[in-house]
N, C-alpha and C positions, 0 to 999 in steps of 0.2 A: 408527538412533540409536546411543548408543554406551556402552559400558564399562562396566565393574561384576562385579565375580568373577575367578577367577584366567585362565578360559579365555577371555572376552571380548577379550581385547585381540590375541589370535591371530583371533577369529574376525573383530574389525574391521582388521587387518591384510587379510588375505583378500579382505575384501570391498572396501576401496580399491584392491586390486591388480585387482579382477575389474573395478569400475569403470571404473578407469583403460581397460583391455583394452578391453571395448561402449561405451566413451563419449568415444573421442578424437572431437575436430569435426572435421568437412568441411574437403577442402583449402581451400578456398574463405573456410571462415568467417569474419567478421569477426576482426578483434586485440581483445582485453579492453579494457576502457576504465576510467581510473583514478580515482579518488575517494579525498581526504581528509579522513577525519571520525574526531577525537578524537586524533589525531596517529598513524594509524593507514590505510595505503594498502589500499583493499579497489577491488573489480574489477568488472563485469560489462561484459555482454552487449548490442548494443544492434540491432534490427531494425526497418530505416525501408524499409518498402514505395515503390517509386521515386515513386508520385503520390499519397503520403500529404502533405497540406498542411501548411506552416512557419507557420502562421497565426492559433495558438491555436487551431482546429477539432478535431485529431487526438484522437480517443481514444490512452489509453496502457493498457496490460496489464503488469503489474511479474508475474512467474513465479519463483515461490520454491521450490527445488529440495526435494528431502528428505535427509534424515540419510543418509550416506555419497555424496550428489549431485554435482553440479553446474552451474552455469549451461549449459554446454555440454552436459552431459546432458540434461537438462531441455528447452533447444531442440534438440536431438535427437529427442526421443523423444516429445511430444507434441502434435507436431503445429500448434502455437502460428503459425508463419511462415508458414505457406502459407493459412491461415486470415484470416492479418491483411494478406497481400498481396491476398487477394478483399474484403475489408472497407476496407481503408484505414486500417489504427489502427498502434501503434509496440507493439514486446514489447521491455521489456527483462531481460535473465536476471542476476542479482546471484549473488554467489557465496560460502557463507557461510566462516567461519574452519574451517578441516579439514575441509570439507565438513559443517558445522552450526549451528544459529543458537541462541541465546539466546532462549526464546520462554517466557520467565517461570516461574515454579514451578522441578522439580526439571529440566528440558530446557532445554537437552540438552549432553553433551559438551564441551568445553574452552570453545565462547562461555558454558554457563553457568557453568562451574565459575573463571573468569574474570571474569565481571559485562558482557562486550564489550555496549556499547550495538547492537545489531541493530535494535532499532524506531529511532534514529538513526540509524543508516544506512539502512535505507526511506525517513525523513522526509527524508534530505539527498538522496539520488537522487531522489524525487518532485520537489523543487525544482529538479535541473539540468534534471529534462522539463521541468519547467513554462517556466523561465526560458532556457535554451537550447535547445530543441527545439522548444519551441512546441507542447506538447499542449495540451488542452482542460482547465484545473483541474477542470469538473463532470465529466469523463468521465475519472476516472482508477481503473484496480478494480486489486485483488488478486488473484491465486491461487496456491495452494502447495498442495502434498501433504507429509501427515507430519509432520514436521518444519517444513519451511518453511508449510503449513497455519498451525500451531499458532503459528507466529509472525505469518503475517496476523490471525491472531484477536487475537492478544496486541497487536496496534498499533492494534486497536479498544477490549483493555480498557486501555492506556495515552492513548486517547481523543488518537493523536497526531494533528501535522499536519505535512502539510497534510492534508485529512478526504481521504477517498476516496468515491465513490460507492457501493461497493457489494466483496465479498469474495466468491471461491469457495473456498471449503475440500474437499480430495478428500482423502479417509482423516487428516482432522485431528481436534484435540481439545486440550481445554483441562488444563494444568495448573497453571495460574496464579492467585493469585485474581483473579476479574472479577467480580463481581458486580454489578457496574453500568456495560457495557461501553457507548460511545458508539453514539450509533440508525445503525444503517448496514444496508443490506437483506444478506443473506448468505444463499447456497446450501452447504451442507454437500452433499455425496456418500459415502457410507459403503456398505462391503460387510458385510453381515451375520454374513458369518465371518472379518472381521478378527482376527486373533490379535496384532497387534502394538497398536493403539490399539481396544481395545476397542469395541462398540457399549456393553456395560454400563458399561463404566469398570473401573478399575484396574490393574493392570500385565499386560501380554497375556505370553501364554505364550510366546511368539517373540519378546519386543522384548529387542533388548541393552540400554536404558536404562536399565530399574529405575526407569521414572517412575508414576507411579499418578495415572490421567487420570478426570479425569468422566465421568459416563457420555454420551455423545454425544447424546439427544436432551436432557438438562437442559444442555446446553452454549447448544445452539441454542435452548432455552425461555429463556435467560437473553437472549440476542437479543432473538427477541419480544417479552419484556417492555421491556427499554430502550428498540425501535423500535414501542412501543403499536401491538400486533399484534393482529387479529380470531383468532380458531380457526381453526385448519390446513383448507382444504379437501384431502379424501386422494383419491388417484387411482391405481389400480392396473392395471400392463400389463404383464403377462406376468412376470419375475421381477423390476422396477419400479418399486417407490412412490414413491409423491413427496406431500408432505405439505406443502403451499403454504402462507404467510398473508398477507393482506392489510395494511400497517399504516399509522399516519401519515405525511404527508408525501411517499403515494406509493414508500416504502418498499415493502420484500418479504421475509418470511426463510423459507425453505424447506430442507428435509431430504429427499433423494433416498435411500433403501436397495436396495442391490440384492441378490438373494437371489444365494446360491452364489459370491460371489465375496470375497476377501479384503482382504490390505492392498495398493491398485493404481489404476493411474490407469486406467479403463476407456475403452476404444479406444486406447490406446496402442500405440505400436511395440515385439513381445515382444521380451525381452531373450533372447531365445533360450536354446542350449545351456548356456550361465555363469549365466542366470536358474535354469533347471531345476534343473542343480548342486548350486545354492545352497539351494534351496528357493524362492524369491522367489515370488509370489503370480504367477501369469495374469491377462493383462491382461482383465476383462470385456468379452465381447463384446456386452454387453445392452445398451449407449448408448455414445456419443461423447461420454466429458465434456467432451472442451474446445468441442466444438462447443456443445455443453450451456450449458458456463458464457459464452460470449462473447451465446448471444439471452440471456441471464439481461442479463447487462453490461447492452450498447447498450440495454435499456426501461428502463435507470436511471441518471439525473444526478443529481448533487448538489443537494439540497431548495435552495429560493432563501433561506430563514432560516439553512443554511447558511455559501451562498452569500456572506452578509452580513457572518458571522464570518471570512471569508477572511484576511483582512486583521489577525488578530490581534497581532499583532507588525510593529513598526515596520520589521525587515528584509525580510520579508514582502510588507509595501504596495511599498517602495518597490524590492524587485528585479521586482516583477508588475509594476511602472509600467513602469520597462525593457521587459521586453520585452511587453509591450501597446499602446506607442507603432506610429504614433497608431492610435486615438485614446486619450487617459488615460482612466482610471477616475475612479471619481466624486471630489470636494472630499476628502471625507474621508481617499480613500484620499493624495491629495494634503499632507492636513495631516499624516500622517504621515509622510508622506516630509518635510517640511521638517524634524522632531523630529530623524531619523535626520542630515541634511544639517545638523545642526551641527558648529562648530569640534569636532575631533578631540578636543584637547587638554580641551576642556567637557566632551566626552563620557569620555573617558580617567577625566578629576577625579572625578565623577561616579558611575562605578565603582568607584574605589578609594574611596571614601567609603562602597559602599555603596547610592547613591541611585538607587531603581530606575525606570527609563521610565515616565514617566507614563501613566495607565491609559489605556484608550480606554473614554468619548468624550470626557468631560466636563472631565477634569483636561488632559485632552492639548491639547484645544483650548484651554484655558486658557495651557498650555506654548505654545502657538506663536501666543499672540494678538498680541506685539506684533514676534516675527519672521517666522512664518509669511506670516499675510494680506501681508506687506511682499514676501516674493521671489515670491510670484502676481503681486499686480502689478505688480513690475518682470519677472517672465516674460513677462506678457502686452504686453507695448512693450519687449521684449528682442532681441538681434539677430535675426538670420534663423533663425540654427542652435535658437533658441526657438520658431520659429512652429508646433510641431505643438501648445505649450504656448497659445499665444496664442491658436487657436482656442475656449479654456476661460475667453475674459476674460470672460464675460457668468457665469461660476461666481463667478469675485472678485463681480461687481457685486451679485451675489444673494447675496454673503456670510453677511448678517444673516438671510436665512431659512432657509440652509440652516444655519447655525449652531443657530439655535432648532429646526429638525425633527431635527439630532442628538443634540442633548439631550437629546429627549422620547426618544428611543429606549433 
């Protein structure tokens, strides 16, 4: 993390330069791949196993580096690709501004001292998987350590979207308010003798930040309770714990502790002599987190009530219709897309007045009752380049019913 005091800014000089040094990519590695979001070109990472399916099937793993990281580092170092080429699922490595993310409260470094939207930028890259890539919307999770951790968390107390299935946080922590963060299952990994993000909370004795964090198990109790969790079953193995709950919807949120180990992604690749140097924490050899967090992943998709809310936004339904074609998604998600598929210049007026998208279900359908239902049924007896649309005419015909089971809902 970074800065605060006179000697801090030598000391994160340092440590970008030691970075830089252990963490160039492979010659081989992919080129960065670009994204504009906020007028603002940000980068990452992308790893598509060669018989991972274009299909909406794929799982996706989004990997959030830590404070002085980067994407490149990141898929270096833990193990993440070689994992998902036996698996089948896509990693992509985002890369934050100076190597650090905005992850709410006083974290961290120039994204926060900036305001940089960082959980929009997760939200806009979760869409180009979705929409270009063809992952699976229920099967998309988080993981970060540290820094990047603390911003997976923080895009659950920002309750953004698109939702995710499920979060692993390794040596993370909250410094934001959440207190009523979005139900989403989450595995926490904490080393017992973290000195940088505390287990108790407050500012560790090693952390450049100067951030003062909750203490780590009210982080993950605060989970629990938004994901209406049973009491932790505890399970101890050797230096171990693990501290499971069971909660609604099929949900999960668990807190893993390991004894004797610090601030670190355990099974990690050690940064060797530069790590040592430096002080940097050993990587634990007591588990494989990322092996860890990926069976965590795949036993959780996104709840089907979820599921439901996908589509919250008008731009939303209708770039998932793209690329879900064929076959469409339900009517509804269709009536929104006719909202979005109005004249420009309506839409334009509209804005500049002020006048916000009509809500979903009830007004919306109201909004597109006498244009909407109209371009269905001329989709559905539309040219050829329509007929993946046309297979959906028996949806026009059933208009009136399914109009009435929207409403009740």
């Amino acid at each position: 993390m970074i800065e605060h005091g006179p000697w801090r800014p030598l000391l994160a000089a340092l440590l970008l330069a030691a970075t830089a040094a252990w963490s160039s990519p492979p010659a081989l590695a992919a080129a960065p791949q670009k994204l504009l979001v906020d007028g603002r070109e940000r980068s990452y990472l992308l790893h598509r196993p060669a018989g991972a399916p274009r299909t909406g099937m794929a799982a996706l793993v989004v990997v959030l580096h830590g404070g002085f990281g980067s994407g490149a580092r990141a898929q270096e170092t833990y193990g993440w690709d070689g994992l998902a080429d036996q698996e089948g699922f896509l990693v992509a490595y985002p890369d934050g501004i100076q190597r650090a993310w905005n992850a709410g409260g006083a974290c961290c470094g120039r994204p926060q001292r900036e305001d940089i939207d960082d959980v929009g930028f997760v939200s806009a890259l979760l869409r180009v998987m979705i929409h270009e890539q063809g992952v699976d919307p229920t099967r998309i999770y988080l993981a970060g350590i540290s820094n990047g951790a603390a911003l997976a968390l923080y895009y659950a107390c920002r309750s953004a979207q698109p939702a995710v299935a499920a979060i692993g946080s390794v040596a993370g922590g909250l410094s934001a308010a959440c207190e009523h963060p979005a139900p989403v299952s989450l595995l926490e990994i904490h080393g017992i003798d973290d000195q940088n993000i505390p287990m108790l909370g407050g500012i560790g004795s090693r952390d450049v930040s100067g951030v003062r964090w909750l203490p780590v198990p009210e982080a993950v109790d605060r989970f629990r309770a938004s994901a209406a969790c049973a009491a932790p079953l505890i399970e101890v193995r050797g230096d171990v714990t693990t501290r499971m709950s069971s909660c609604a919807s099929g949900r999960s949120v668990g807190l893993i502790t390991i004894a004797k180990a610090g601030h670190q992604w355990p099974g990690a690749r050690s940064s060797g002599l530069i790590g040592r140097a430096l002080g940097l924490d050993a990587p634990s050899t007591a588990m494989d987190a990322t092996r860890t967090l990926w069976d965590f992943f795949r036993s959780h998709r996104l709840p089907a009530a979820v599921q439901q809310q996908r589509f919250r936004t008008v731009r939303d339904a209708c770039a998932v219709r793209r690329a879900d074609r064929p076959p469409l998604p339900h009517l509804r998600d269709l009536i929104l897309c006719q909202a979005e598929r109005r004249p420009r210049r309506e839409r334009l007026r509209d804005r500049d007045q002020g006048v916000a998208e009509p809500a979903f279900p009830v007004q919306l359908l109201q909004h597109v009752e006498r244009t909407g239902i109209e371009h269905l049924e001329r989709a559905s007896s539309g040219p050829p380049q329509l007929a993946h649309r046309g297979a959906h005419s028996q949806r026009v015909a059933d208009i009136a019913r399914e109009r009435a089971d929207i409403g009740a809902r």
